[in-house]
N, C-alpha and C positions, 0 to 999 in steps of 0.2 A: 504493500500500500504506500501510495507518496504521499511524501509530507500536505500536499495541498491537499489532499480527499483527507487525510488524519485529518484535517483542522476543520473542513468542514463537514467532517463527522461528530464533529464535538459543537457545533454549532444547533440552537434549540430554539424555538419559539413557543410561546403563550400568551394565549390574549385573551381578556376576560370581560363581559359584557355584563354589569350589572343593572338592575332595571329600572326607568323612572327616576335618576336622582342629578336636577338641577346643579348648576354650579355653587349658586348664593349659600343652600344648603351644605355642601359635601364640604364647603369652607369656611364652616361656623364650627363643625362637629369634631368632636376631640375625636381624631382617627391615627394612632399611633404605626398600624401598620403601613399602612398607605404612606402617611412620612417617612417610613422609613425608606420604602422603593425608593418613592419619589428622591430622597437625598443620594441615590445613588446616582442617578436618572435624571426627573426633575417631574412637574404639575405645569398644565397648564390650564387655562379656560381654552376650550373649543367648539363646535358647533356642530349641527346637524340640520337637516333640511332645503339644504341645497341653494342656491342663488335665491334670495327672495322675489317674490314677482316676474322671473323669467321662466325660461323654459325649465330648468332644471329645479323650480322648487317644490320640496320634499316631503310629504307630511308627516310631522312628526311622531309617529306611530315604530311603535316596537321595532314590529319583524320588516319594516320600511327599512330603520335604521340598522339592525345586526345586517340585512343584507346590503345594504349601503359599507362598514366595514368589509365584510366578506367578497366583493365585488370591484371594490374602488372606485363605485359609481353610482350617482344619482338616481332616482327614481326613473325618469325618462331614458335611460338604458334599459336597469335592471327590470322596471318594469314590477315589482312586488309596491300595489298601493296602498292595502293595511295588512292585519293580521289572518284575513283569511289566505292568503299566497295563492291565489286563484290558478294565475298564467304567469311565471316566472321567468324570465330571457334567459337561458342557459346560454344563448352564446355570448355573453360577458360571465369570462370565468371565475369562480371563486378562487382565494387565497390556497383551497384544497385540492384543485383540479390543476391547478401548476405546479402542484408541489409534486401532486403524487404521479402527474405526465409524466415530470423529469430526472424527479427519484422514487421509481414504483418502489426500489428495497426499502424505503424512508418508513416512519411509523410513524403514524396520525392518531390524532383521539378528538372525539369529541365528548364534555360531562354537559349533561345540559338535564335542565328542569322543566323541557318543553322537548320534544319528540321532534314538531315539525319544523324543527334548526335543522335538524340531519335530513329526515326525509323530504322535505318542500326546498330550503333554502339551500344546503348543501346538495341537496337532489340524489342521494345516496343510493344506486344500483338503477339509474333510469337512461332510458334511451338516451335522452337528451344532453344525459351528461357522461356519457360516453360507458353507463355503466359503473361510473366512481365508486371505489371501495374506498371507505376508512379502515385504519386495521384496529379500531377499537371506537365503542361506544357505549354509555353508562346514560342512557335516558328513558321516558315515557313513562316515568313512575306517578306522573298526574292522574294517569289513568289504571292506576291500582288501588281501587278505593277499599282492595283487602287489609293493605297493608298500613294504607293513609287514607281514612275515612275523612271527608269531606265534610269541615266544619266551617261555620259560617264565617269565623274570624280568619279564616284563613292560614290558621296555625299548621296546618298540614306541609302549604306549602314551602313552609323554613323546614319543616323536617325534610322535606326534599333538598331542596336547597342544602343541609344538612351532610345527608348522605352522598349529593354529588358532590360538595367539596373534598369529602374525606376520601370517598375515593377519588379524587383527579388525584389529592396529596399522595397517598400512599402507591395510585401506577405509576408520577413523576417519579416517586424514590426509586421504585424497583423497575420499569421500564425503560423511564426515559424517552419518552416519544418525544421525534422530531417538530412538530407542530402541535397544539393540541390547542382546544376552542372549550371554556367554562361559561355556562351561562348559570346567572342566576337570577331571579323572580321575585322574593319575596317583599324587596325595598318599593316596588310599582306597587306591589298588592296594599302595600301598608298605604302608600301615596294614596290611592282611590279612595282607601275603604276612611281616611281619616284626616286626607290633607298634611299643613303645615303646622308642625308640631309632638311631640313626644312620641306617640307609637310611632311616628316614621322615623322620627329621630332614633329610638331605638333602634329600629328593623337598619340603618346604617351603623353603628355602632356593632349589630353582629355580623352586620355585612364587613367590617372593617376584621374581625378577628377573626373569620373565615379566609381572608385576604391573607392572617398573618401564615396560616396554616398551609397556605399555598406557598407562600414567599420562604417557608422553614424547608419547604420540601425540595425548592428551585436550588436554595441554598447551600442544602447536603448534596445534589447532585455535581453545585461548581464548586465545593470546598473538597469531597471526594473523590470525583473521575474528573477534573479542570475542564466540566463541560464551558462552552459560552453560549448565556440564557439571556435571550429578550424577551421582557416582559410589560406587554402592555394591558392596563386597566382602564376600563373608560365604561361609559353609560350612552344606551340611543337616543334619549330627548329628556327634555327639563320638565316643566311642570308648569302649568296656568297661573298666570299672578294673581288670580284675587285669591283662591283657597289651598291651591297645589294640590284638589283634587283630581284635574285633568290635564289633558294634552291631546295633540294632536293639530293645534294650529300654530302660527305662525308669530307668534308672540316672539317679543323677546327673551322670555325667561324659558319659552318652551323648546325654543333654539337653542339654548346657553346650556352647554355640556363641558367636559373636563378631560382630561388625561393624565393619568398617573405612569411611570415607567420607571426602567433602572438603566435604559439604555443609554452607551457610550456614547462617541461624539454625534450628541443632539445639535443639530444646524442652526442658526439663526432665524429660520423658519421657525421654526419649533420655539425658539426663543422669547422670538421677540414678533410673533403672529398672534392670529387665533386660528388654528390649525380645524380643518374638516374630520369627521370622525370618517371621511372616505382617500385619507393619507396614512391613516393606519394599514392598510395591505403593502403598499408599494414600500410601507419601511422594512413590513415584515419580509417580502418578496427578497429586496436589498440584504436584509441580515442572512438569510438563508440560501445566498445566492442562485435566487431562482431568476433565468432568464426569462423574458416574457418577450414574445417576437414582436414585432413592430407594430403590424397590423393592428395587434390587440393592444400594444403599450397609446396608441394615438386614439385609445377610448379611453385610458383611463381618467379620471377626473382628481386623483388624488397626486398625490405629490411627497416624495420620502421626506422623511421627519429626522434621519441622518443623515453623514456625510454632503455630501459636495450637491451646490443645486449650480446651474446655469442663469433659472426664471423662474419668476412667482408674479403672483395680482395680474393676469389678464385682463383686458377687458378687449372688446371687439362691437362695433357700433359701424353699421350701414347709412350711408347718409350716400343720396343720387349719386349712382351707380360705383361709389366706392367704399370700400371697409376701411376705417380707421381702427389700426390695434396698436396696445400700450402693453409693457408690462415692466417687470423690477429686476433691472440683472445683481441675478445676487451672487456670479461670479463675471470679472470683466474681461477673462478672457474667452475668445472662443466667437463664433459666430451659431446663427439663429435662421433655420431655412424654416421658412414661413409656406404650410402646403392646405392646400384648400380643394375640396370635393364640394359637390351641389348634388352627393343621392347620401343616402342612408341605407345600402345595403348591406352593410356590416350587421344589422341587425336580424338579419335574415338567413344569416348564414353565409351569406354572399361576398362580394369584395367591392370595395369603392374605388374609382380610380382615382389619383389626387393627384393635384396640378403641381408643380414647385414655383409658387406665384414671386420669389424672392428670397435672398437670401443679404442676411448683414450684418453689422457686429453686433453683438448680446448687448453690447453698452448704449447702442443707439434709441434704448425703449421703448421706440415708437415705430410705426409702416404704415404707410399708404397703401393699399391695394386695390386696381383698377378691376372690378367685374361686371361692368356695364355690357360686356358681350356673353355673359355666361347666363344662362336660366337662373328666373329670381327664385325668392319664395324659402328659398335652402343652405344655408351655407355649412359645413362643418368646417372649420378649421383648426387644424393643429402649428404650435410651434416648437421646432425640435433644435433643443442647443445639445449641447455635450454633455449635459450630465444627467438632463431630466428634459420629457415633454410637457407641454400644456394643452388642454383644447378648450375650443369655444363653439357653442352652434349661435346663429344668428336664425331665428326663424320670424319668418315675417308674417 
């Protein structure tokens, strides 16, 4: 074995999505394990729900958001618009289906305290998703009212929550899977059933020492076999301002989410943004050195949260028959080829052709593009520097 596969055998990811909890909130609450990641790492405020008022805004809903992480893309890809997962876009692939393309020997897990994370979102053994296996999964125990009888308080659902932390901790110690995906539930349930204040405050307070048991477990594997583990923590949507019994619109506070980690060189991005909870893949993809081929890298919507960027903050605006695009070189060397397609076939399965309408230096942050002769109504645009892409659609 060469030293380069040694190292990236010793290379891990987890990412853990816990349910319904604002940023205002998770930054009041004495949460000791979560500091402690984070001091390795770092917190930030981030978001969820997509551009507001354009094409790509997201509502803030659950299983919107895990697939929005899982994906690197907005609703208008992915296509998941609430909690039922009706019609989901398999061809924007999960963080799972590139992993396990490119290292089927790789081991996956996912613990989750909702079933259809694996079966709907990850799509686990479907045509569509080429058949994806996990090589491990600890879920559906909602639906075991033998074992968790269904009480009104929803006390059930922590024991769930319960029993998949304990066991994600105890496969991390003794398996060690290469990726592995932790949901957990009970912090929403308390949000609904009671709003802003003490039972939700609690239900995070156990959600924090569940966290620690996770983080003891990541620990003994880099302190024992020198694995290198990145670990990301974060929530799908905030909460309604008058009571924080709901969600699902486009409020500020229902937008306002967080991110917790332990990962090394975090970028400026990460720093000194408000990062999408749809740049969580592309960091993971990055840590795990999954390549992701072009075609699909020019859908993603997220943007890695370490090492080296080229560009961030797009924006792209139509005005008589030319596109004005801006964005932030956050490296100045390097130039920026600017490609523009008018179909959407990518979403079909298909391929789009894309024009190379310019190229220039990353520092110039600004282009003019001339589409006065192309069919209106459509624009996808990406722009690709050296070290990361961006896109934008313009839809008219």
């Amino acid at each position: 074995m060469s030293l380069c596969r040694g190292q990236s055998d010793k290379r891990k990811a987890l990412f853990v999505i816990v349910d319904g909890i604002s940023a205002d909130v998770i930054e009041k609450i004495a949460k000791p394990n979560l500091d402690a990641i984070a001091r390795e790492g770092g917190y930030v405020r981030a978001y969820v729900g997509g551009q507001k008022g354009t094409y790509s805004q997201t509502p803030t809903i659950s299983a919107v958001g895990y697939n929005s992480l899982l994906t690197g893309t907005w609703v208008n890809k992915h296509n998941v618009w609430d909690n039922d997962i009706k019609d989901p876009n398999y061809q924007y692939w999960t963080i799972f289906r590139f992993f396990e393309s490119q290292y089927p020997q790789k081991k996956t897990a996912v613990f989750s305290t909702w079933l259809d994370n694996r079966t709907k979102l990850v799509g686990e053994g479907l045509p569509a998703t080429g058949h994806l296996r996990l090589d491990y999964s600890f879920d559906g125990f909602e639906l075991d009212t033998l074992h968790f009888p269904h009480d009104k308080d929803k006390l059930y659902i922590h024991q769930i929550d319960e029993k998949v932390v304990n066991e994600a901790a105890a496969y991390i110690r003794q398996e060690s899977p290469d990726l592995s995906w932790v949901y957990l539930e009970y912090t929403d349930d308390m949000g609904h059933r009671y709003g802003d204040g003490e039972r939700f405050h609690a239900a995070i307070r156990m959600m924090d020492d569940q966290m620690g048991r996770l983080w003891k477990a990541v620990q003994y594997r880099q302190k024992t076999f020198g694995e290198d583990w990145q670990v990301f923590i974060t929530t799908d949507h905030g909460r309604s301002a008058d009571t924080g019994k709901n969600h699902g619109g486009q409020s500020e506070r229902e937008r306002s989410t967080w991110m917790v980690t332990n990962a090394k060189n975090l970028n400026p991005y990460f720093r000194h943004s408000t990062p999408g909870i749809v740049d969580i893949m592309p960091t993971l993809a990055r840590h795990l050195q999954v390549s992701i081929p072009k075609e699909q890298t020019f859908e993603i919507d997220g943007i890695p949260l370490t090492g080296k960027l080229s560009l961030t903050h797009p924006t792209a605006k139509k005005e008589a028959g030319k596109i004005a695009l801006s964005w932030k070189a956050a490296d100045p060397e390097g130039h920026v080829k600017i490609w523009l397609t008018t179909t959407n076939h990518f979403e079909e399965g298909q391929r789009d052709r894309y024009l190379l309408m310019d190229e220039l230096p990353v520092k110039a942050e600004k282009a003019v593009i001339d589409v006065s002769k192309l069919p209106t109504g459509f624009y996808k645009i990406v722009l690709e520097g050296r070290y990361n892409t961006l896109s934008r659609w313009i839809v008219e």
